[in-house]
C-alpha positions as semicolon CSV with decimal commas, in nm:
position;residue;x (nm);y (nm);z (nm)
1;X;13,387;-1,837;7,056
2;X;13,330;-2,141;6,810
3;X;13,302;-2,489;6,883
4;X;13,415;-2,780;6,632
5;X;13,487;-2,779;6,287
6;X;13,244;-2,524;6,228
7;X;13,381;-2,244;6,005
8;X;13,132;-1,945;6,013
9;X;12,860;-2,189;5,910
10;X;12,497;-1,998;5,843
11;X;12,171;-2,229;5,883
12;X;12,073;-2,276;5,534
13;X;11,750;-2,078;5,398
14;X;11,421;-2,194;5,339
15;X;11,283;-2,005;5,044
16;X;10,929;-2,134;4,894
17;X;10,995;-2,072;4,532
18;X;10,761;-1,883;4,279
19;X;10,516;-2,197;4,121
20;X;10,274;-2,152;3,872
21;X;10,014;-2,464;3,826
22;X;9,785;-2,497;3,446
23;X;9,498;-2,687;3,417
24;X;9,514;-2,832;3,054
25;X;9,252;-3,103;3,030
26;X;9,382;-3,437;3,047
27;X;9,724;-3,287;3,229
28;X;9,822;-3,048;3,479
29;X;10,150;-2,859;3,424
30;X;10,429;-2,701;3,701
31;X;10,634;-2,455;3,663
32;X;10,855;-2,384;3,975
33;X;11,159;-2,140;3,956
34;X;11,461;-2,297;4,088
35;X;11,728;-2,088;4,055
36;X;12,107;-2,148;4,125
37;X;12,007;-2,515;4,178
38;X;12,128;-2,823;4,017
39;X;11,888;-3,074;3,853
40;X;12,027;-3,336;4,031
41;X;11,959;-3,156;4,374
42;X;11,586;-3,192;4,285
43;X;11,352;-3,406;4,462
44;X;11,005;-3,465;4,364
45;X;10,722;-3,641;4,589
46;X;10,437;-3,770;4,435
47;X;10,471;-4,104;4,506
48;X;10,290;-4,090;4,857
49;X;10,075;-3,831;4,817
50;X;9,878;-3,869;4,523
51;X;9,654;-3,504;4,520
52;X;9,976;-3,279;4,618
53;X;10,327;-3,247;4,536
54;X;10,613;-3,216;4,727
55;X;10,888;-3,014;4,568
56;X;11,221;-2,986;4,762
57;X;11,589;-2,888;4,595
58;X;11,898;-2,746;4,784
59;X;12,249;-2,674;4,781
60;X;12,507;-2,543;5,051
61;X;12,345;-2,199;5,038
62;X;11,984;-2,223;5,032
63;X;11,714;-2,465;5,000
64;X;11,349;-2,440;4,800
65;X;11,023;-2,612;4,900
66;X;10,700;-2,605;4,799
67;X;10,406;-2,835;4,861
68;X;10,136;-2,787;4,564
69;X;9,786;-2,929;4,661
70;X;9,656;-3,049;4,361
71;X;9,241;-3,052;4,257
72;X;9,255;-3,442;4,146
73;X;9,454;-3,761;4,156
74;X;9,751;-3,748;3,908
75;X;10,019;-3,981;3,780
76;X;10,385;-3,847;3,657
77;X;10,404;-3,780;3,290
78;X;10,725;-3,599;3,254
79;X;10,966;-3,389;3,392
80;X;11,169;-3,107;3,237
81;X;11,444;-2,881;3,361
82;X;11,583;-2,590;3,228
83;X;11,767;-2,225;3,324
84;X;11,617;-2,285;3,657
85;X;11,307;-2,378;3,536
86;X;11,112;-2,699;3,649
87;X;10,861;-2,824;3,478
88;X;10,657;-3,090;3,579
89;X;10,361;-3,241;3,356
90;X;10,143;-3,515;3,597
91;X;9,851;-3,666;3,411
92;X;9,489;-3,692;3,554
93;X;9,407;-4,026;3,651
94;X;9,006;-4,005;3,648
95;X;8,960;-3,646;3,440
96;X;8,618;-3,715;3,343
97;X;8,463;-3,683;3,686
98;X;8,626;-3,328;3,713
């Protein structure tokens, strides 16, 4: 028996995607594997949380998070996406006291 407009309708999937994190210096580099999702379906939090990142991206299907404490304060730098591939470069704010 369904109720409403509901047509066969699956809760969508939480998957935490595969993320690598590189300590090079003055930056710290992402990559987090994304596939089957559109760029603009990407969210990135950094804003409020300034030693972790919050990573969210979903379609109708499935949805990817992944919260990535980070060992300093950073600042955005760039973003790049690619074949399912983000890659996120955040700049240490203080990296002389690390």
């Amino acid at each position: 028996m369904r109720t409403g407009n509901s047509k066969n309708t699956r809760p969508i999937k939480t998957i935490e995607p595969a993320t690598t994190l590189f300590d090079k210096g003055k930056f710290l580099r992402i990559l987090t594997e994304l596939p089957g999702i559109a760029e603009e379906k990407i969210k990135i939090d950094l804003e409020n949380h300034p030693t972790s990142v919050i990573i969210v991206a979903s379609d109708t299907v499935k949805q990817y998070k992944k919260v990535i404490t980070l060992p300093c304060k950073v600042r955005f730098s760039k973003k790049r996406f690619s074949d399912g591939v983000l890659e996120l470069t955040l700049e240490k704010t203080n990296p002389d006291t690390l």
